[in-house]
N, C-alpha and C positions, 0 to 999 in steps of 0.2 A: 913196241914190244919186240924189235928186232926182226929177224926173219920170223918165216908163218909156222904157229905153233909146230902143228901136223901139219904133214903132208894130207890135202886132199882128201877123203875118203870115196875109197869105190861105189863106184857106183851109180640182277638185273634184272645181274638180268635186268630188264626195263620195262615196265608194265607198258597195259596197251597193244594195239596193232601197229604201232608205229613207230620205229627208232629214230632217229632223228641227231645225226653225227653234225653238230651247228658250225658255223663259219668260230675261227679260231684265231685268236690272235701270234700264232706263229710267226716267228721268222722262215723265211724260204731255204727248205735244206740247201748247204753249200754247193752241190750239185746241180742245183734248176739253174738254167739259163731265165734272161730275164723274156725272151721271148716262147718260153716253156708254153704248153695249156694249164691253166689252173684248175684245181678241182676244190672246188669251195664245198661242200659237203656230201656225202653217202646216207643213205637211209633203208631200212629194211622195213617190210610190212607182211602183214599177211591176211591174205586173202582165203576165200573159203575154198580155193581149187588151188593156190598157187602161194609159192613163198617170192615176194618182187625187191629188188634190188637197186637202185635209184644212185648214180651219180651226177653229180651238176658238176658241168666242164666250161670255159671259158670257150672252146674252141670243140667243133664236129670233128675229135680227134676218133683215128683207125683203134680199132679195137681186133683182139682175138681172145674169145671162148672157148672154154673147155672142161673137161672133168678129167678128175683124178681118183684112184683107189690107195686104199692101204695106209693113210684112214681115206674116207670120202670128201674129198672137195670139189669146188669149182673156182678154176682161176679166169681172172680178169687182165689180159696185158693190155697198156698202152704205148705211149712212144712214152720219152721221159716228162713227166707233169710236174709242177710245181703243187706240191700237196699243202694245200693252207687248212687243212683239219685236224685239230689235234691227235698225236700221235699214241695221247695217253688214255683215249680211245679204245684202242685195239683192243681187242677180246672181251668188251660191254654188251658185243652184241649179240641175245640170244633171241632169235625171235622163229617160229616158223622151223623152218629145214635147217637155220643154220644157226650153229653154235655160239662162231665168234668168227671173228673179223680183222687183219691185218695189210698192209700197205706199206709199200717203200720201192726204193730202185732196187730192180730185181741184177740188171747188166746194165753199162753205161750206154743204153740208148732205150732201154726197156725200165719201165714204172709195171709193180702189180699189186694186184688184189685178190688175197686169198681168203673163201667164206667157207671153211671148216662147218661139212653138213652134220649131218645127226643121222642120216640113215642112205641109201643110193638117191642119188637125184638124178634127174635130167633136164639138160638147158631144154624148156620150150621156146622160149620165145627171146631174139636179142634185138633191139633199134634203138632208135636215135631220136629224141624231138627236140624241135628247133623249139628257139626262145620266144616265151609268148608269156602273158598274165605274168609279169615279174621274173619268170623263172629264166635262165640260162640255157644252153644245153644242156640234154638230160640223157644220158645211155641206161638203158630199160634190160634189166635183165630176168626173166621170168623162170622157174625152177618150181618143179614136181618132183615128188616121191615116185618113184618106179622098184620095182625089184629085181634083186640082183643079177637075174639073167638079164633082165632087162639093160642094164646099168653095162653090163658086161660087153652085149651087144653094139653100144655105144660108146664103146670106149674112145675109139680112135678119131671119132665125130670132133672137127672145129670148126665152130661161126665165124668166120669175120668178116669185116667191112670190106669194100668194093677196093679203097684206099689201102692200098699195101702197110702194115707196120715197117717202122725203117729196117733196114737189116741190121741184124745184129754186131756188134762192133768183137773181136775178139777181147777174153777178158783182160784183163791186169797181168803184165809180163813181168816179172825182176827184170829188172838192169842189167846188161849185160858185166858178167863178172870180167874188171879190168887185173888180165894177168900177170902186169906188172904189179899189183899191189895186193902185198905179203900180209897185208894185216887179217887178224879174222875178221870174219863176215857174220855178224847178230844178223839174226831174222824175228823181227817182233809182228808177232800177228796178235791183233785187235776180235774177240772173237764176236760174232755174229757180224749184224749189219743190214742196212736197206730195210727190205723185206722181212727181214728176222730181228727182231728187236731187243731178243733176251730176254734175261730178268725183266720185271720193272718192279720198282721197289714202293718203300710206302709211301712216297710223296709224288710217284709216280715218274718219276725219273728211270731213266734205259738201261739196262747193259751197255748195249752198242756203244753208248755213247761218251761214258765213264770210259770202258777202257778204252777208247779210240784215244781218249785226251790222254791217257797215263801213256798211252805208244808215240804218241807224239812228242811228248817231255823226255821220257826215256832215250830214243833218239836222240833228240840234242843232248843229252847229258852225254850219254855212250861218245856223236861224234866228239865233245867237245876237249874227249883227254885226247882226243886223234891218234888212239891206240886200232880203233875197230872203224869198220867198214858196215852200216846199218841199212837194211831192207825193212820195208813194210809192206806186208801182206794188203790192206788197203789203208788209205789215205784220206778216204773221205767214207760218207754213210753209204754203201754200197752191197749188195749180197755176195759171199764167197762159197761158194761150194770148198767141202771139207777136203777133198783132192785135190782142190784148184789152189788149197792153200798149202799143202806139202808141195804140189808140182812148184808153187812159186821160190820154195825153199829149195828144193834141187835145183830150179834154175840158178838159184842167186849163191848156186857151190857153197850154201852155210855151211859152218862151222857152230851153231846153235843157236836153236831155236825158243823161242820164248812166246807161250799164246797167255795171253790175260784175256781175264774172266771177273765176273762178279756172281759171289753165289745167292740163294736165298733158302729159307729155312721156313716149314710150318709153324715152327717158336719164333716168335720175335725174339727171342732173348738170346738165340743163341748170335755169334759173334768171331770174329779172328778170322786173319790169313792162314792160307794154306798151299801144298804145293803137290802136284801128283806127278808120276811119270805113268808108264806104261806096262800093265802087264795084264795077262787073259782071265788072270788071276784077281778078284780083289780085293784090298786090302780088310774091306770093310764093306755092310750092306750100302751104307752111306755112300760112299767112295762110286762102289754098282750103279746106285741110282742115279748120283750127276754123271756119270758117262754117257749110260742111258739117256740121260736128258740131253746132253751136247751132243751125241751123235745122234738125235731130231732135228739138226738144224736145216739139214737139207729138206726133211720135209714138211717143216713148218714153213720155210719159203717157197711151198709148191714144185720142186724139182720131181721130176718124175722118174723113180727109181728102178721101174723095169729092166728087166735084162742088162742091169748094170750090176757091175763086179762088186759086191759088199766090204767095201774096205774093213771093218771091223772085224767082218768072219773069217775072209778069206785071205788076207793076207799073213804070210806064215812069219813066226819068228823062230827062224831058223840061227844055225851058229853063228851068221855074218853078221844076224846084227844086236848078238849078245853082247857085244865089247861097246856095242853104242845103247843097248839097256844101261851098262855098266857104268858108263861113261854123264849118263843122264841120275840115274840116283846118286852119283857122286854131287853133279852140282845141286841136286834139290835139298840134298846135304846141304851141301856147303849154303844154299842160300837161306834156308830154313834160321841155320845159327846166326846168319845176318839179320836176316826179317823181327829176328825176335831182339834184337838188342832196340828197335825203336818202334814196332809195332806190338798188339796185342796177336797170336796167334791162335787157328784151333788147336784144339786138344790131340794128341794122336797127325800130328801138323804134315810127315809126310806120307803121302795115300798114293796109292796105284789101283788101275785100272782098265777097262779097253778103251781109251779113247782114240777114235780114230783121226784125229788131229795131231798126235802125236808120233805115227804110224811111219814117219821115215825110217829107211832100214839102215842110214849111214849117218845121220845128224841128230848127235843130242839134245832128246828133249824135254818141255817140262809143261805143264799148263799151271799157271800162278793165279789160284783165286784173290783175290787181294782184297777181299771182305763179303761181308754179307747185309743186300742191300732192303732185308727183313726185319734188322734190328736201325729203330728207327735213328739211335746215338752215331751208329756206325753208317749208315747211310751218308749220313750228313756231313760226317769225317771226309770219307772220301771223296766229297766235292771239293773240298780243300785245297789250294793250292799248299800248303804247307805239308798235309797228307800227302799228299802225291811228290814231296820232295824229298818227305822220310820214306817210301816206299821203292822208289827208284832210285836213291841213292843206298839203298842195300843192295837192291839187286844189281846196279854199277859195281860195286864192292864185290858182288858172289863172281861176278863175270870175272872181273879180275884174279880172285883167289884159284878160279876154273882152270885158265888157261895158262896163271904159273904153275898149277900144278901140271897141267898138261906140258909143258915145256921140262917141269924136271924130270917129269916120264921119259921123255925125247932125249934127255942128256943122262940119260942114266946107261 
């Protein structure tokens, strides 16, 4: 496309006492090493003083315990495991203190497990039994109701084993941007991940996982007019913090951003892509509530938000980075008229809102729902390899239409 656009910018429920999560016939997420610990199944029960929590491990792997407020939970880290129980799972479990239940790699050297309580708990009791009568390893994790001073009091409390967890590895860096090459920079981020699994839709298939595959195709398609220079936010099923995913976009000096999503709907029937950008404002109730639900993600995978800066509240959109609001509702334009020439769209197709994934103050950007995985036609669609060829060969098209326009800006 010749020299670089622009210059730079500055800058169940389940009856009974006993749940019972069974061995699975999964494949091993791409992540597990093959000498990983395996966790062949989880189970929750409850007792008449206690709510108990049961994983069986291949291996006397280190553990750390802890609680969490705002809402209540208790997380469970290990080193990275190899999760062989289905992942479609997650959120079946109501028994006792706790709600529901999720699992994935939380950072590449860290696996968790997050038991979304129902009221303040506290860890009483965490060990280990060795394998005996059939069973495997087994990490014991025992949990009571206490009240909120209580809870309060303990906040800062963690159990772990004697055996250090590994250290944590720093996360996911962009690539160091090569300042010889003039082309732009796409940044496609894949949203959730790991620990966070999204939607799940009615056949029980992931967010995560759908759009990791459409960021992946995309990719190759973008590099292969060898117009653009392409970043991914992650590469595999991993957790990103929702800052961790803009700092990756600064690093990687984008020129625009692109997060996919999959939505889902109380109606089965409702259907169609859709495309938001950014504003405090929303366009619609609708529009409010998935914001609201995408800036959960950090705390659906346990992250602990204390005395950390609220990206959504507090960061200001000031005059600097009106021309990159301006700049992002052009292309959601522009790819809206794309999207619709080979897909079905929603109604009212481009929406704004606070998302704070999209909160860069220098890089154009947009979050692309690319369906809804409630309706069960359209679910199905988007496993598609042919779906996903109509769906990213628009938005190849919108990318293009983008940066000619930004180019006659430039020569004007």
């Amino acid at each position: 496309m010749g020299e670089r656009i622009m210059a730079k910018r500055l800058g169940h429920r389940l009856a009974g006492l006993l749940v019972l999560l069974v061995l699975a016939g999964l494949a091993a997420p791409q992540s597990a090493q093959a000498d990983d610990p395996t966790v062949s199944a989880v189970r929750l029960g409850q007792h008449p003083d206690k709510t108990r929590f049961v994983m069986e491990l291949s291996t006397a792997a280190p553990y750390e315990v802890f609680t969490l407020s705002n809402p209540y939970r208790v997380v469970i880290d290990l080193p990275q495991v190899d999760w062989q129980i289905p992942e479609n799972k997650m959120g079946e479990a109501d028994v006792g203190l706790v709600r529901a239940l999720r699992f994935g790699l939380f950072s590449p050297t860290t696996s968790r497990v997050v038991l979304d309580a129902k009221t303040p708990v506290a860890i009483d009791k965490v060990f280990r039994l060795s394998p005996r009568e059939g069973y495997p390893y087994r990490l014991v994790v025992d949990m009571k109701r206490v009240s909120q001073t209580r809870f309060a009091s303990l906040s800062d409390r963690r159990i772990t084993s004697e055996e250090p967890l590994p250290k944590p590895d720093p996360q996911q860096r962009a690539p160091e941007p090569d300042r010889g090459d003039k082309r732009p920079t796409i940044v496609l981020d894949a949203g959730h991940g790991g620990v966070d699994p999204g939607a799940i839709g009615v056949s029980g298939t992931h967010e995560k996982d759908i759009v990791l595959d459409y960021a992946k195709h995309l990719r190759e398609l973008l590099e292969s007019t060898g117009r653009y220079r392409v970043v991914l936010t992650r590469q595999r099923d991993i957790f990103l913090r929702l800052r961790e995913r803009i700092k990756l976009a600064q690093e990687a000096e984008g020129d625009l951003f692109i997060s996919l999503h999959a939505n889902t709907h109380n109606s089965g029937k409702i259907r169609g892509a859709s495309v938001y950008t950014l504003s405090e404002n929303a366009s619609d109730k609708e529009a409010a509530q998935l914001a609201a639900k995408e800036n959960k993600s950090d705390i659906i995978a346990g992250v602990n938000l204390g005395g950390q800066t609220k990206v959504v509240s507090q960061i200001l959109i000031d005059l600097a980075q009106r021309e990159t609001m301006n700049e992002s509702k052009h292309f959601a334009n522009v790819l809206v008229d794309e999207l619709g020439q080979s897909v079905k769209l929603l109604g009212n197709t481009h929406r704004y809102a606070g998302f704070a994934v999209l909160k860069s103050p220098n890089i154009p950007s947009v979050l692309v729902e690319i369906g809804y995985m409630t309706n069960r036609q359209e679910e199905q669609q988007l496993l598609t390899a042919s779906h996903r060829r109509k769906v990213n060969q628009e938005i190849l098209d919108a990318v293009d239409s983008f940066f000619e326009w930004q180019e006659a800006r430039r020569l004007r």
